[in-house]
N, C-alpha and C positions, 0 to 999 in steps of 0.2 A: 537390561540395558542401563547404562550407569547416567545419573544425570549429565556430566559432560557431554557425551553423545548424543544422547536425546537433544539437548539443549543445542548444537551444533546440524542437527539433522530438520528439527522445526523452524531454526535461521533460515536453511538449503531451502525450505519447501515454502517458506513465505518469500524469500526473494525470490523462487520461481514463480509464484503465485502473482507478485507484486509485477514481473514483467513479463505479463500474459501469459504466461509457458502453460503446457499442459496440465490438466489438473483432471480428475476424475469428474467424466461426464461431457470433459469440452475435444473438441477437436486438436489435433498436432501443429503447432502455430510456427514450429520451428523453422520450415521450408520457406515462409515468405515474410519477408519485414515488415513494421508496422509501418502504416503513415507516420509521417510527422507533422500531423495538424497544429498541435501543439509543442514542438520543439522536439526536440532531442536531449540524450542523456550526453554529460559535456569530461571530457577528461580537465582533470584540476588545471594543468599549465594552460588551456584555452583562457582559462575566467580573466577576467577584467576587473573582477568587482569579488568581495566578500561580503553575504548579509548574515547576521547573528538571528537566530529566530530560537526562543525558548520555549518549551513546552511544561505542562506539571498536570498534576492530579486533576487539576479543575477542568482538564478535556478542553484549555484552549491554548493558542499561539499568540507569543507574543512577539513582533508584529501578526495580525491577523491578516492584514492586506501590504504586502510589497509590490513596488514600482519599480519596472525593469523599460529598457528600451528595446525595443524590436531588435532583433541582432545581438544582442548583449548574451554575454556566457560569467554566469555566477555562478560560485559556489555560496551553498549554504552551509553552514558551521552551527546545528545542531544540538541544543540544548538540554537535557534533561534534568528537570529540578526537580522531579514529582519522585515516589517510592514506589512507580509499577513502570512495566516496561510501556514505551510511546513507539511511535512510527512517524517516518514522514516520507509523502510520498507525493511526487508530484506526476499530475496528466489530465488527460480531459476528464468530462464528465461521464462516459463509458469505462475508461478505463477506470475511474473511480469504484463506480459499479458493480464491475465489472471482478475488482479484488475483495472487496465487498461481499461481492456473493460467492466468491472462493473462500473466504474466511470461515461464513457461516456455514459451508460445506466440510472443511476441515475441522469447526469444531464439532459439528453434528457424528461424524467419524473418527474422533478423538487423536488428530492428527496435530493437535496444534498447545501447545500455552502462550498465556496473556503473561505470564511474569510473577501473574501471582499465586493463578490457579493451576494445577498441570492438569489439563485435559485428558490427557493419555492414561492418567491415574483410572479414569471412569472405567466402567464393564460396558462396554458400548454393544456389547452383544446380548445385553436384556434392553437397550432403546426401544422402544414401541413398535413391535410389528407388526400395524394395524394398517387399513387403506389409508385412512390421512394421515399417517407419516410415510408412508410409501411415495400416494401422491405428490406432498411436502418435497421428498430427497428429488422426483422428478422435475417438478416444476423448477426447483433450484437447477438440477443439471442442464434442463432447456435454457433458462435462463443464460448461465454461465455461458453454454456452448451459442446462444445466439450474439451475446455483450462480448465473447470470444472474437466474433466476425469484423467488428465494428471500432472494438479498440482500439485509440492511437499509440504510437510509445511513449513509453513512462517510465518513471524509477522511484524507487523506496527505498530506504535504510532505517534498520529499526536501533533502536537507541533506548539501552539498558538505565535501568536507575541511578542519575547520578552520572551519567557519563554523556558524551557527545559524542556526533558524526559528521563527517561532513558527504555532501550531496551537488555537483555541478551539474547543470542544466544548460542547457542552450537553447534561449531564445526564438529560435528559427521557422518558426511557426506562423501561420498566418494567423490566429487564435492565439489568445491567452490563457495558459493551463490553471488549475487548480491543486492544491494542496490539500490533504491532511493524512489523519491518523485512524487505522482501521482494527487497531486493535480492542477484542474485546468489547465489541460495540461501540467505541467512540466515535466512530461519525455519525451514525443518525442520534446521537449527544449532542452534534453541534461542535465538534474539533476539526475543523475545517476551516480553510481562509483562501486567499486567492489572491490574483497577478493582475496588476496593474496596468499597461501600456501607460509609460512617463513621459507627458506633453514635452515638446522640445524647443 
């Protein structure tokens, strides 16, 4: 498998990943929509507003916390200054979780690279076949397929070294969503930020 395609095939399964889609262990989510507790993902001509938000190595966002108005449809414009791959992704706190515990599934399975490591490289077929890794892979898939249920929608775009993306969101939520980055363990690092409701 030549790196281009791998690298375009691990994109495919984290954007699946990142909007709830099916993953090994959870349930078929295609048939019914998510809530929009926390908004919705926003086509660019909707936005009103552009916010700059940079990311880098040190696993934070710069802004950490943006201020948006109830109703408001922004796009973000995506920063990377750091030399590994980031992510940004915005939704509630299940959905956060929720991809979260998809990650560590996919890299447990050698389904995924951070940008700097290729996971796929590993022999994932000497991984420990013992009861507590067993246990381990189960509890993740329960987990996954119950944070499956609950999930609201979301969106992610993951952002190469050195380059940008951009990301529209819509507001429309009765909730304010959350941000960050899931790659390679960055969020329980603390690269994570969050949404403001903007007094008026």
């Amino acid at each position: 498998m030549n790196a281009m395609f791998r690298t375009s095939l691990v994109v495919a399964l984290l954007a699946l990943a990142a909007c709830g889609g099916k993953s090994s262990g959870s349930p078929a989510t295609a048939s019914r929509p998510r809530p929009q507790t926390y908004g919705r993902g926003g086509l660019p001509q909707e936005a009103t507003r552009t916010v700059e938000i940079h990311l880098d190595d040190r696993l934070r966002f710069d802004p950490g916390t943006v201020s948006v108005h109830h109703g408001e449809v922004v796009t973000f414009h995506v920063v990377n200054t750091g030399k590994m791959m980031h992510e940004f992704m915005i939704g509630g706190p299940d959905a956060q979780d929720l991809h979260e515990a998809q990650m560590a599934q996919m890299a447990m399975t050698g389904q995924m690279t951070d940008g700097t490591m290729d996971m796929s490289s590993m022999d994932h077929a000497k991984m420990p076949d013992t009861p507590g890794h067993r246990k381990y892979m189960k509890a993740l898939a329960d987990r996954i397929a119950t944070l499956d249920r609950s999930a609201a929608a979301n969106a992610g775009v993951h952002i190469p070294a050195g380059e940008t993306r951009d990301l529209t969101w819509a507001f429309l939520g009765e909730r304010a969503p959350v941000f960050g980055c899931h790659v390679a363990q960055h969020w329980p690092a603390g690269m994570k930020g969050s949404i403001v409701w903007a007094q008026s």
